[in-house]
Short mmCIF file of the C-alpha atoms (twelve columns), coordinates in Angstrom:
data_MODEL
# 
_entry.id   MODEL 
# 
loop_
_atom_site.group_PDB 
_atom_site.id 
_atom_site.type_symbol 
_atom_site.label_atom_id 
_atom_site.label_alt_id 
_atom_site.label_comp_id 
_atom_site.label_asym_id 
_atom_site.label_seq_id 
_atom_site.Cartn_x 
_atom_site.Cartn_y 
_atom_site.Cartn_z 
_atom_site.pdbx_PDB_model_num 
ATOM 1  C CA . UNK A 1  -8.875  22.570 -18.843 1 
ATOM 2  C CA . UNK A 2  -5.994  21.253 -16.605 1 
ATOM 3  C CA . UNK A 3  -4.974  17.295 -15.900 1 
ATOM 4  C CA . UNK A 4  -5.639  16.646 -12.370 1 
ATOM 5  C CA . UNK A 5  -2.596  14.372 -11.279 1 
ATOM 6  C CA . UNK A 6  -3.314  11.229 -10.539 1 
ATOM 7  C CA . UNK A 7  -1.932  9.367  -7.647  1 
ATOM 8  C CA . UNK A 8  0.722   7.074  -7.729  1 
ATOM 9  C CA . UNK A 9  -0.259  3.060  -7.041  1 
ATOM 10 C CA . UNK A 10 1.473   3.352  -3.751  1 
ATOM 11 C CA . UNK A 11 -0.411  6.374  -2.264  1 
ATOM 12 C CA . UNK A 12 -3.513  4.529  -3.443  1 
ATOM 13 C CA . UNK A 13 -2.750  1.447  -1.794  1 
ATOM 14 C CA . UNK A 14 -1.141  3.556  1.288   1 
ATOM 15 C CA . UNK A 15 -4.975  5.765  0.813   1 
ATOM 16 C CA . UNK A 16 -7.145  2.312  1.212   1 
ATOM 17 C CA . UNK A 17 -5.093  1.268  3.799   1 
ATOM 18 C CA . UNK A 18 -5.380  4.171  5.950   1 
ATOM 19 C CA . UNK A 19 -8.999  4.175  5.035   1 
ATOM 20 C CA . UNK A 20 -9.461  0.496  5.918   1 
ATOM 21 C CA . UNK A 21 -7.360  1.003  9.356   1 
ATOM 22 C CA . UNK A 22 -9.188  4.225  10.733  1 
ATOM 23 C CA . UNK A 23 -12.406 3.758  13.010  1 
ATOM 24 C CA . UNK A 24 -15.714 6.121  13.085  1 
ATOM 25 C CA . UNK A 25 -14.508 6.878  17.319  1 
ATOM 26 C CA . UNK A 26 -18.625 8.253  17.942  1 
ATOM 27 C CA . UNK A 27 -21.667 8.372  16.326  1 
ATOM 28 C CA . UNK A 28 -24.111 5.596  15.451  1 
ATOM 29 C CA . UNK A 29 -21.217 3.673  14.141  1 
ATOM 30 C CA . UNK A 30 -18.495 4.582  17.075  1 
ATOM 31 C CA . UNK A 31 -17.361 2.436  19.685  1 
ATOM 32 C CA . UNK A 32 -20.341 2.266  21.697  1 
ATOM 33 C CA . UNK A 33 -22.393 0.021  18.634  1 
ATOM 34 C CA . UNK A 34 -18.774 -1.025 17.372  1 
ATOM 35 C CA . UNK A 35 -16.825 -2.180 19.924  1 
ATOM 36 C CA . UNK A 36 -14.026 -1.940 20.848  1 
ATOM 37 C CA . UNK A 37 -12.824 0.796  18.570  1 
ATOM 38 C CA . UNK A 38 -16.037 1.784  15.903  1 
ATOM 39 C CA . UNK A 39 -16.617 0.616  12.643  1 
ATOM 40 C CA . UNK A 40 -14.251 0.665  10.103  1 
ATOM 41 C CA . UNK A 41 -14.509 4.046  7.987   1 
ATOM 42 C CA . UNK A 42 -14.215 1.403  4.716   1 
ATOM 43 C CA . UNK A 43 -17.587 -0.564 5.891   1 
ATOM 44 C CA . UNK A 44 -19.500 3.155  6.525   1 
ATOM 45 C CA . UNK A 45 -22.831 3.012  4.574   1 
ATOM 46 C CA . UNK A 46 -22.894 4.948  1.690   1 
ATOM 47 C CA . UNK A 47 -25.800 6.703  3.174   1 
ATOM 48 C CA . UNK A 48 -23.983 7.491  6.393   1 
ATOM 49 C CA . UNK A 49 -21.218 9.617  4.775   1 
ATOM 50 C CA . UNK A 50 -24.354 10.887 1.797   1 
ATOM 51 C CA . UNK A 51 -25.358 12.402 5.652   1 
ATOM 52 C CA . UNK A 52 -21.624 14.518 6.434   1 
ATOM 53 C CA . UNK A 53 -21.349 15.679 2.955   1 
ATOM 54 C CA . UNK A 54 -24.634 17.422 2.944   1 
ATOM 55 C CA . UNK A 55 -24.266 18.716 6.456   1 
ATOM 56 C CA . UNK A 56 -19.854 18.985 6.685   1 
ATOM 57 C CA . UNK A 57 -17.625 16.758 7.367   1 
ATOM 58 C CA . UNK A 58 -15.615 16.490 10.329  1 
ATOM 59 C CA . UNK A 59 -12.526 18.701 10.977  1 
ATOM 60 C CA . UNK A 60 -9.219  17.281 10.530  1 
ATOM 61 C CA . UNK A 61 -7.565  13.562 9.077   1 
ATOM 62 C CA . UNK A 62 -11.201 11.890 9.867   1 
ATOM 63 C CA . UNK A 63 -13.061 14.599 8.212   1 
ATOM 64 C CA . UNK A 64 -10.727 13.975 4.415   1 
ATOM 65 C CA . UNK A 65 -10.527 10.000 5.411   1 
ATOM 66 C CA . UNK A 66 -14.556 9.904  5.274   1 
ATOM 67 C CA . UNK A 67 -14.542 12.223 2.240   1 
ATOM 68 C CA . UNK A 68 -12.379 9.862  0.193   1 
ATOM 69 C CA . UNK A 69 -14.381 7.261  1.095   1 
ATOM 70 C CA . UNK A 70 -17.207 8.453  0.067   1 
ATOM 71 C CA . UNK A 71 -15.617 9.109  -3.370  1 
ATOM 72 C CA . UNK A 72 -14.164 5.561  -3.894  1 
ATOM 73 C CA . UNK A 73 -17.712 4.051  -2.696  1 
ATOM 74 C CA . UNK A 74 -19.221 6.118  -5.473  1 
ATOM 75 C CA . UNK A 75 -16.665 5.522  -8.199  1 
ATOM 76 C CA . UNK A 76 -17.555 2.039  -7.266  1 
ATOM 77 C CA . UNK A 77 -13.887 1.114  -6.885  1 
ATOM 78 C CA . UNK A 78 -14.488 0.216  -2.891  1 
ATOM 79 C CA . UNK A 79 -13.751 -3.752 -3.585  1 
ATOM 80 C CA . UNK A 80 -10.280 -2.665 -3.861  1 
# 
């Protein structure tokens, strides 16, 4: 069985932050119910991103910023 590497404090910290900064831009929790630029992707409900990861999550930086949240909401360590 290999080690998976952990990260580093600083690309943990620089991981929340980008988390924390990034906005859902459509959807029930885009701009249009969120204004002016969506809800945070660190305030999603759990159930929310439950929803992507059954059904795929989006392409690209958004798509991997939603997974990891997902996984730090249900480590429990989102009150970092």
């Amino acid at each position: 069985m290999q080690d998976i590497p952990l990260p580093s404090a600083d690309d943990l910290s620089a991981l929340l932050a980008e988390i924390a900064a990034a906005r859902m831009p459509y959807g029930m929790y885009g701009p249009k119910n969120f204004p002016p630029d969506g809800c945070p992707l660190s305030d999603l409900p759990t159930e929310y991103l439950d929803w992507f990861w059954q059904r795929g999550w989006p392409k690209g930086k958004l798509g991997q910023l939603m997974e990891q949240a997902l996984l730090i909401k249900n480590s429990g360590l989102d009150r970092l």
